[in-house]
N, CA, C and O atoms as a GROMACS GRO file, in nm:
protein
  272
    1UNK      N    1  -1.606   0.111  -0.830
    1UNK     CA    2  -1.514   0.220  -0.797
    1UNK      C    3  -1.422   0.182  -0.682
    1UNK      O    4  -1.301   0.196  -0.666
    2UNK      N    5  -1.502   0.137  -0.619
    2UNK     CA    6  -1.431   0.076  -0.454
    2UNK      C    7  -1.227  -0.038  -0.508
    2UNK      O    8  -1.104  -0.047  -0.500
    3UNK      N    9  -1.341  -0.082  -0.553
    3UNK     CA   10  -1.170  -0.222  -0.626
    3UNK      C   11  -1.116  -0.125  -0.715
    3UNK      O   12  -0.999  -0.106  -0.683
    4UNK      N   13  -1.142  -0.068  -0.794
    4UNK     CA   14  -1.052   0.039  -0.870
    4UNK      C   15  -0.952   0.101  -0.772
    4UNK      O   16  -0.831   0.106  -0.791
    5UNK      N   17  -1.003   0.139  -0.690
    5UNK     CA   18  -0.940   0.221  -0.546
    5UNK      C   19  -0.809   0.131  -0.496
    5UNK      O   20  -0.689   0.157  -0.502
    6UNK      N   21  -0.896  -0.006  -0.436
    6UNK     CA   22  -0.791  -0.037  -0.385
    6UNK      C   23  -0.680  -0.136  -0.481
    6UNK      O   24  -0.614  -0.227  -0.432
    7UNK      N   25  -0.676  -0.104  -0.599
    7UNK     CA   26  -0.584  -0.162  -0.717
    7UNK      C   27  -0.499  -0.060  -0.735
    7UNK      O   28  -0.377  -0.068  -0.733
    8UNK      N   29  -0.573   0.050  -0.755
    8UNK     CA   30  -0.436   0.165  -0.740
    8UNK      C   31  -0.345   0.206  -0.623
    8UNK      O   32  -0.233   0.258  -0.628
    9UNK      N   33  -0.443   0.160  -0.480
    9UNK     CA   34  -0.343   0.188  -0.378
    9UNK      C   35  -0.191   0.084  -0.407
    9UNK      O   36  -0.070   0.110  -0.410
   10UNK      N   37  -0.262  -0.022  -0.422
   10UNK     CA   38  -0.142  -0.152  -0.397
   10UNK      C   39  -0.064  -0.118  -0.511
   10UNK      O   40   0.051  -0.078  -0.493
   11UNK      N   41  -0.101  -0.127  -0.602
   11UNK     CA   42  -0.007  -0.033  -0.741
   11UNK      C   43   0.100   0.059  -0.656
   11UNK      O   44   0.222   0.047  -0.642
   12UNK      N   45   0.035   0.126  -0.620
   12UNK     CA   46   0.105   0.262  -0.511
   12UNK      C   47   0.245   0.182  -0.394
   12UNK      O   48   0.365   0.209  -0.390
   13UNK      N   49   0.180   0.099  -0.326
   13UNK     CA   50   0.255   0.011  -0.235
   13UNK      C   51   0.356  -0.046  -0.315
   13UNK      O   52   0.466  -0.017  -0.267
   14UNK      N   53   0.364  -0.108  -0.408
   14UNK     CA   54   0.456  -0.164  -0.520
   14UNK      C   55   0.521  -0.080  -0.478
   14UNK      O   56   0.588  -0.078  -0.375
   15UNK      N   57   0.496   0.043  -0.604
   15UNK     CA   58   0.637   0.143  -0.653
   15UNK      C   59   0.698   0.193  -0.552
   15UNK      O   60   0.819   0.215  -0.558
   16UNK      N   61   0.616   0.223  -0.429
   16UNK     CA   62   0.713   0.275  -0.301
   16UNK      C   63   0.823   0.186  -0.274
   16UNK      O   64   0.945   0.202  -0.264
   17UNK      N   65   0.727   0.061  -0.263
   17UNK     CA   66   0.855  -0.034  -0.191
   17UNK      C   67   0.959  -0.086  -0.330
   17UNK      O   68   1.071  -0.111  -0.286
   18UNK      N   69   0.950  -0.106  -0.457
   18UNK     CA   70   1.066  -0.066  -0.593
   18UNK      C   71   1.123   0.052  -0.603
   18UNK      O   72   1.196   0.067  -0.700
   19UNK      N   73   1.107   0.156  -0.516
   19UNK     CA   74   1.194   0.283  -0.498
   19UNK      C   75   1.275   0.275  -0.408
   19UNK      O   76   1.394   0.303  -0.419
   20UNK      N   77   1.192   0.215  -0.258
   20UNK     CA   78   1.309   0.185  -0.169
   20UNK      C   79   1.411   0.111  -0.182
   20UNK      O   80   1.525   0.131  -0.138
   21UNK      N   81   1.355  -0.010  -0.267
   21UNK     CA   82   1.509  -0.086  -0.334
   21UNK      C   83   1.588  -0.069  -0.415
   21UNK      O   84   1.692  -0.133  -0.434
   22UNK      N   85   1.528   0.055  -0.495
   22UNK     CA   86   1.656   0.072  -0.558
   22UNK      C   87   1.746   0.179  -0.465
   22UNK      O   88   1.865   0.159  -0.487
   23UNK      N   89   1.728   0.256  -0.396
   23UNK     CA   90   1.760   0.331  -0.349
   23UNK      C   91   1.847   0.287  -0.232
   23UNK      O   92   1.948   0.349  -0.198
   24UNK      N   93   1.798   0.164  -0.163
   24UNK     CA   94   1.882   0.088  -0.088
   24UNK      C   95   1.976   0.040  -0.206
   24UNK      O   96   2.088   0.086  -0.182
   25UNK      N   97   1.977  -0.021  -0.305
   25UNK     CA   98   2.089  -0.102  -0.347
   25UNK      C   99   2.180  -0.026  -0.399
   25UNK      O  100   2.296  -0.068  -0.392
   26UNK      N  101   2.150   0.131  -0.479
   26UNK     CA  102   2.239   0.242  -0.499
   26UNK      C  103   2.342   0.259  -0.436
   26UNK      O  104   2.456   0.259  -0.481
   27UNK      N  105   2.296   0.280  -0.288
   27UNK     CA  106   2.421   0.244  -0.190
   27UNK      C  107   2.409   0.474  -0.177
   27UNK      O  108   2.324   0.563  -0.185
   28UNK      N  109   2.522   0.463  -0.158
   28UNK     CA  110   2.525   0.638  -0.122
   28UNK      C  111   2.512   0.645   0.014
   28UNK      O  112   2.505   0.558   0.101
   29UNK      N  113   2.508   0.854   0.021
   29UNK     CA  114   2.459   0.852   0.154
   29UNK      C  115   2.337   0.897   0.150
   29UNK      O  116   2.319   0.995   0.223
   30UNK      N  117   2.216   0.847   0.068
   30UNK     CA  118   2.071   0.894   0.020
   30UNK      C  119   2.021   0.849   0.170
   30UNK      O  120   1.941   0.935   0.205
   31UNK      N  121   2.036   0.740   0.284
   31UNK     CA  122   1.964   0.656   0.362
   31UNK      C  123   1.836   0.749   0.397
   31UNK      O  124   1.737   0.713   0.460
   32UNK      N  125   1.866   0.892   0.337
   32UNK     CA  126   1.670   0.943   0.328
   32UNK      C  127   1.594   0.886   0.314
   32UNK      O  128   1.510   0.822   0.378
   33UNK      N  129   1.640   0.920   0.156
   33UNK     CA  130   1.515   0.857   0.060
   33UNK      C  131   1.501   0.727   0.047
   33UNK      O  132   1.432   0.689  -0.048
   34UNK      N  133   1.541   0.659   0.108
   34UNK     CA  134   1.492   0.487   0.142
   34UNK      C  135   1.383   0.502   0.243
   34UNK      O  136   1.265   0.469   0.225
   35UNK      N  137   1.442   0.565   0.369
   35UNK     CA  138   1.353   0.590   0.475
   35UNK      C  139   1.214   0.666   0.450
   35UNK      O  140   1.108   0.649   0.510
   36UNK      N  141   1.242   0.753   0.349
   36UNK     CA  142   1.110   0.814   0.275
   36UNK      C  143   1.018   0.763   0.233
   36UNK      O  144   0.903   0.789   0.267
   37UNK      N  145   1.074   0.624   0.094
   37UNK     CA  146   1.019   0.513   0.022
   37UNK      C  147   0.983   0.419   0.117
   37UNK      O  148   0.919   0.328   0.063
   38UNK      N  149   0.998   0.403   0.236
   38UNK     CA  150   0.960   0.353   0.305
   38UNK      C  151   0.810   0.400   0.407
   38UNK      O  152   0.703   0.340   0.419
   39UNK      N  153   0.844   0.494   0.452
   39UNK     CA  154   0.742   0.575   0.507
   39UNK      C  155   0.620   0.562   0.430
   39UNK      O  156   0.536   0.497   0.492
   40UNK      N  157   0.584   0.600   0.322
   40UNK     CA  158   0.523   0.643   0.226
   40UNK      C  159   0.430   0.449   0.216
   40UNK      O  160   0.311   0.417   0.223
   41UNK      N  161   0.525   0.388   0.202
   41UNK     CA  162   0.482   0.230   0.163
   41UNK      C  163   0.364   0.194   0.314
   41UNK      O  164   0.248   0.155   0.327
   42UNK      N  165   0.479   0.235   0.406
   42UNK     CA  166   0.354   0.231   0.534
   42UNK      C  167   0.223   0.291   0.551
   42UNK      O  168   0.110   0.249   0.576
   43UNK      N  169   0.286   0.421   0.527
   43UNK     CA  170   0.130   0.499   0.523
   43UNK      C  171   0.015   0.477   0.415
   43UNK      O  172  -0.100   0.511   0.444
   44UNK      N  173   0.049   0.414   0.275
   44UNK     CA  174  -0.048   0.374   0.204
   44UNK      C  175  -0.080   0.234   0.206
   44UNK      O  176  -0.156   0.189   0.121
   45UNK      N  177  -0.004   0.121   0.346
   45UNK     CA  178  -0.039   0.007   0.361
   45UNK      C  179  -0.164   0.004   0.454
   45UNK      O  180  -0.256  -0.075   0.438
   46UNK      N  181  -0.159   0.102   0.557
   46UNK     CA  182  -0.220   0.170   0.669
   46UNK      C  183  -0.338   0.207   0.607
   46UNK      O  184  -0.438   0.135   0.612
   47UNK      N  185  -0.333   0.331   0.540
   47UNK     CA  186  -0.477   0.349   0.455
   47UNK      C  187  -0.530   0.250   0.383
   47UNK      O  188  -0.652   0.261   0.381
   48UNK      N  189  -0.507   0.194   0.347
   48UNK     CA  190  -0.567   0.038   0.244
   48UNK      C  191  -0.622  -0.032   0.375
   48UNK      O  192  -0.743  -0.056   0.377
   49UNK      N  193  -0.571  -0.057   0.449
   49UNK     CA  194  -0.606  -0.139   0.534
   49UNK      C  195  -0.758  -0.058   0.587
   49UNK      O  196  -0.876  -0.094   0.580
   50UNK      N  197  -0.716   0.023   0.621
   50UNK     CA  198  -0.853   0.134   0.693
   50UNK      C  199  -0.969   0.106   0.594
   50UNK      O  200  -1.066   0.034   0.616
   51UNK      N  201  -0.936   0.192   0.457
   51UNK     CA  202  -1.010   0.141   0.337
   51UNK      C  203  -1.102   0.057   0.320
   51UNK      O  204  -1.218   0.077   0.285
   52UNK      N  205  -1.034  -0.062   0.353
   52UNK     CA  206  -1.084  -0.188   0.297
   52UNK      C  207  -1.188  -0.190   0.443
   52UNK      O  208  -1.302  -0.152   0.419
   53UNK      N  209  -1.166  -0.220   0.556
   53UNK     CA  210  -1.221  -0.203   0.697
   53UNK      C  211  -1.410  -0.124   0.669
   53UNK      O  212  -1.518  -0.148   0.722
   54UNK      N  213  -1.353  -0.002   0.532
   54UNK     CA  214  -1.483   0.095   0.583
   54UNK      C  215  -1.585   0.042   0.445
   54UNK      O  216  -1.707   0.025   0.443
   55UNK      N  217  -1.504   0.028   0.360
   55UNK     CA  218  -1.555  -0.023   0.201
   55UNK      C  219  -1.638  -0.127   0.260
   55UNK      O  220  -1.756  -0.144   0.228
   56UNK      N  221  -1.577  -0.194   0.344
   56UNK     CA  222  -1.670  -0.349   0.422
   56UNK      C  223  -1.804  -0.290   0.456
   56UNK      O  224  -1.911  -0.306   0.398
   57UNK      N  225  -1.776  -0.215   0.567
   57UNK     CA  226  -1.874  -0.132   0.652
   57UNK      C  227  -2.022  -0.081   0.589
   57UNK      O  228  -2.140  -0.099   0.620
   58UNK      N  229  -1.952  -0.010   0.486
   58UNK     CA  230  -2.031   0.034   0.427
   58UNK      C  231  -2.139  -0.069   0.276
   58UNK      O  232  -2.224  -0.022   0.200
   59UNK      N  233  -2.088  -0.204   0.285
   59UNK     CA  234  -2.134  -0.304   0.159
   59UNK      C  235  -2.051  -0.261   0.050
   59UNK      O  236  -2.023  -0.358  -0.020
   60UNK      N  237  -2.020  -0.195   0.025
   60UNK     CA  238  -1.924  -0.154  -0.123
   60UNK      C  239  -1.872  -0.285  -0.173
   60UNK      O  240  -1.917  -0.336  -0.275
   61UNK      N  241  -1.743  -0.359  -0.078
   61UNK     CA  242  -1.727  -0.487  -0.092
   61UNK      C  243  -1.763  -0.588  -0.012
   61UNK      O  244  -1.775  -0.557   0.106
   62UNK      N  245  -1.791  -0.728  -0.049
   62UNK     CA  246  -1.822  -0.829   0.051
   62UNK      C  247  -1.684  -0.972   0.022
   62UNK      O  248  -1.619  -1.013  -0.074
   63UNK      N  249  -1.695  -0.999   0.146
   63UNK     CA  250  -1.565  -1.135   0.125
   63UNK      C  251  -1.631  -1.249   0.075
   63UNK      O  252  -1.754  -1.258   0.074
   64UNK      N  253  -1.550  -1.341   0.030
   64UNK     CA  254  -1.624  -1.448  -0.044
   64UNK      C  255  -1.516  -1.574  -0.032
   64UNK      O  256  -1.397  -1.553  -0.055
   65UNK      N  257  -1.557  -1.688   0.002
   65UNK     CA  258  -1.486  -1.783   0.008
   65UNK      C  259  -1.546  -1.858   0.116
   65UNK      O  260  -1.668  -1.879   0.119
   66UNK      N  261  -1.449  -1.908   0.223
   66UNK     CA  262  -1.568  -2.015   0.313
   66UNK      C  263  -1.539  -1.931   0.422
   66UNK      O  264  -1.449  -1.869   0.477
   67UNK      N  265  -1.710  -1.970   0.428
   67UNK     CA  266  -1.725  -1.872   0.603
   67UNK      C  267  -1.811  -2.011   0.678
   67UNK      O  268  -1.877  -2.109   0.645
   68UNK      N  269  -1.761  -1.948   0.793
   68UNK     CA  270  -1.794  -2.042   0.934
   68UNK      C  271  -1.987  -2.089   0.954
   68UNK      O  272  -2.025  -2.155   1.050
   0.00000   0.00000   0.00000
């Protein structure tokens, strides 16, 4: 459930940040909703990050590769 989670956040992070670009390259005077698509990309980079921090915490996930 845990990696399900954080596959849909980053899914999530994508489309924010493919909204902000299109929205930047539109051009207009939207400079909102870039700043919006932006916001939004932070705050679910922020939670993922936390996420992943507690998913650790708790064993849900473990890292794998070379350790010291």
């Amino acid at each position: 459930m845990g990696k399900v989670l954080i596959i849909l956040i980053f899914l999530g992070i994508l489309v924010s940040l493919g909204s902000a670009l299109f929205h930047m390259v539109k051009g207009g005077r939207r400079t909102d909703a870039t700043a919006k698509a932006l916001t939004i990309r932070i705050s679910l980079s922020v939670g993922l990050f936390i996420l992943l921090f507690i998913l650790y915490a708790l064993g849900v996930i473990e890292p794998h590769g070379v350790r010291p």
